[in-house]
N, C-alpha and C positions, 0 to 999 in steps of 0.2 A: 521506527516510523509510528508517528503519533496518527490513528482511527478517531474521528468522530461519528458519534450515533446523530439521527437528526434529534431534534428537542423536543421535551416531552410536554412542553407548554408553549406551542408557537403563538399563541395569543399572547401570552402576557410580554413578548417580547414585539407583536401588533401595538400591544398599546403601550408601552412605552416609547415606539417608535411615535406615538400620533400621538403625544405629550407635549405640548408645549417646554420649546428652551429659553435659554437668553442669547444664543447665538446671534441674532439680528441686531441686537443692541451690542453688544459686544464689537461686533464688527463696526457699527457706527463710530462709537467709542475709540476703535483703533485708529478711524480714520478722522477725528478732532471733537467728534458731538458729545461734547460731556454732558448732555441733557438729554436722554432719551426717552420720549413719552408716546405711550402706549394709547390708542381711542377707538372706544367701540360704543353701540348706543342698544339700548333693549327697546322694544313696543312698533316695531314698523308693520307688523302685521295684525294689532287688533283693532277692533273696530269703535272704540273706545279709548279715552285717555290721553297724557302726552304719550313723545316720543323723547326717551331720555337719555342722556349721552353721558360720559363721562371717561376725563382724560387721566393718566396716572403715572408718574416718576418713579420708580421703585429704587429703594437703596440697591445695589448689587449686593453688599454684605448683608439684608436685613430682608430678603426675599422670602414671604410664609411660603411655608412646604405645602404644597399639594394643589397650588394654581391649575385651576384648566377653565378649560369653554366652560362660561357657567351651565348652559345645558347641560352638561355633562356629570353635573355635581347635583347632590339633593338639599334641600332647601336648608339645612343641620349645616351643613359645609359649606356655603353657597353664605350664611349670614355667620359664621365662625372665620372665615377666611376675609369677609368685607370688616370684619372687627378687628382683623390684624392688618389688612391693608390702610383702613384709615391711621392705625397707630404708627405704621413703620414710613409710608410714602407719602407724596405730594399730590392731593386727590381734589380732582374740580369736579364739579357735574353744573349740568345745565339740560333744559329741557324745552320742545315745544310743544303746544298746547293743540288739543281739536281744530280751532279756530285758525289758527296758523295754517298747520296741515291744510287745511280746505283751502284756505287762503293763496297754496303755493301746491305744495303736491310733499309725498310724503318723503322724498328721493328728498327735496330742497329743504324741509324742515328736519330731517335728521341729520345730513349734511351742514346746517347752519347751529342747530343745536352742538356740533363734534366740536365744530369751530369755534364757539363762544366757551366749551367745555375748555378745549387748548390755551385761548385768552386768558382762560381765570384763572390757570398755574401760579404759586406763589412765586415760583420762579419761570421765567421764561425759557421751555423748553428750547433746544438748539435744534433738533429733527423729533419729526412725529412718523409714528407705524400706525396706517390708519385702516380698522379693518373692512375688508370689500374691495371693490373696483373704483373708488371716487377718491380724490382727494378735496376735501372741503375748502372753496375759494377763501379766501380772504386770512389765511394762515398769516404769522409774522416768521414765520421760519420754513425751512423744508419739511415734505411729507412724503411719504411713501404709500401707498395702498398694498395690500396684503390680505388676497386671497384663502378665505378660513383663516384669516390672521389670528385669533381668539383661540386657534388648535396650534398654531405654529410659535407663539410669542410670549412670555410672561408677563408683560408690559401691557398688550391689548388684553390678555386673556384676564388679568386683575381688573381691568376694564371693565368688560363683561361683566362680570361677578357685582362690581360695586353699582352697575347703572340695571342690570337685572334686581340685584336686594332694591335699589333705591325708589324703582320705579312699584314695582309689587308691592313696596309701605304704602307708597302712594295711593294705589289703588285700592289698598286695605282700605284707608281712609275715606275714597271716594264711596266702597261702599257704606258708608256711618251716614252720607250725604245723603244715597239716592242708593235707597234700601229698597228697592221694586227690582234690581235690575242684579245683583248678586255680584257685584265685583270684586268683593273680597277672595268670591271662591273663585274667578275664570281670570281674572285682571282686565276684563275687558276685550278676550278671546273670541273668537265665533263659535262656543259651544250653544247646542241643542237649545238647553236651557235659556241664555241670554238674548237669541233670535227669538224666544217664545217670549221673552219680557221683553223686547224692542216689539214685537205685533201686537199685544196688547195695551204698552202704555203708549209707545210712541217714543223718539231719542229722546235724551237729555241730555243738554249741555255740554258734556262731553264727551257724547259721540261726533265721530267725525262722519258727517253730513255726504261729501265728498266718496265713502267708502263702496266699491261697485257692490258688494256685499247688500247692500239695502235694495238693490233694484228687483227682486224678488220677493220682498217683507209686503204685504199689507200696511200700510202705515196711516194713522189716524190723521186730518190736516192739519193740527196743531203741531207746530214744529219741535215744543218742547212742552215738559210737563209743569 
């Protein structure tokens, strides 16, 4: 009679449990979707910036090692891994801007950004995993939603990875624009620092207007700088 001891590293058998697989695709796949695409969007929580989405087909044979929730990953492997995603898959992104955002709320602007992300497939996905509780109206095929989809899926989780790298270049860039306000360093976050540059100069541009986060700030009348 074969004794086991318990394990001497129940963690690491934690997180490989909480690893994203390809089982969800897989299972599509068995049931006719030879097109399974992954969508996740980074920026719904800063007060600053788009909100940027991006959709992604991954080869089953050509899947880069070491996929997760891009939170999960540091910023070395997070832009190592979007450089083998663009190489091996079929990768849309799409984004919406401040102005949108305000214009509709930021549920409707990431949800319509996911959707135009799914549209710009080189190929037309046959089923999308979509991460969260929403599926974005106006799809041309089925979706699913998928609760911490991004920890459960290699399809959403590459996702993540490429609309996180995409949108942080972004914001590297916005800070070159509008050097008062340090967005290279937060992306556009509610850190200490960037509430102290929104009290003093006042938004710009691309801050989203709309965010309850400013009903607190002092802000100067001029709406922008």
């Amino acid at each position: 009679m074969t004794r086991r001891t318990p394990p001497d590293s129940p963690a690491l058998f934690e997180l490989l449990a909480n690893r994203p697989d390809f089982m969800l695709e897989r299972a599509l796949m068995r049931d006719g979707y030879s097109l399974v695409a992954g969508a996740d969007e980074a920026g719904r929580g800063p007060l600053a910036g788009p909100v940027v989405a991006a959709a992604v087909i991954l080869d089953p044979d050509k899947i880069p090692a070491g996929l997760n929730d891009s939170k999960k990953l540091t910023v070395a492997q997070r832009n190592d891994l979007h450089t083998q995603i663009l190489a091996t898959s079929l990768v849309s992104i799409a984004s919406s801007s401040a102005r949108r955002i305000d214009g509709t709320d930021i549920l409707k602007a990431s949800l319509d950004a996911m959707r135009r992300a799914v549209l710009g497939l080189a190929l037309p996905p046959s089923f999308v995993l979509i991460d969260g509780r929403d599926v974005p109206p106006g799809l041309a095929c089925p979706g699913k939603a998928v609760i911490k989809g991004d920890a459960r899926s290699l399809s959403i989780a590459a996702a993540s990875i490429v609309a996180k790298v995409t949108r942080d270049r972004m914001m590297e860039q916005a800070g070159t624009l509008y050097s008062a306000y340090g967005f290279e360093i937060h992306a556009g976050y509610a850190t200490a620092f960037h509430r102290e540059r929104i009290a003093e100069h006042g938004p710009c541009p691309l801050h989203r207007m709309s965010s309850v986060s400013y009903t607190h700030l002092t802000l100067p009348t001029t709406p922008y700088v």
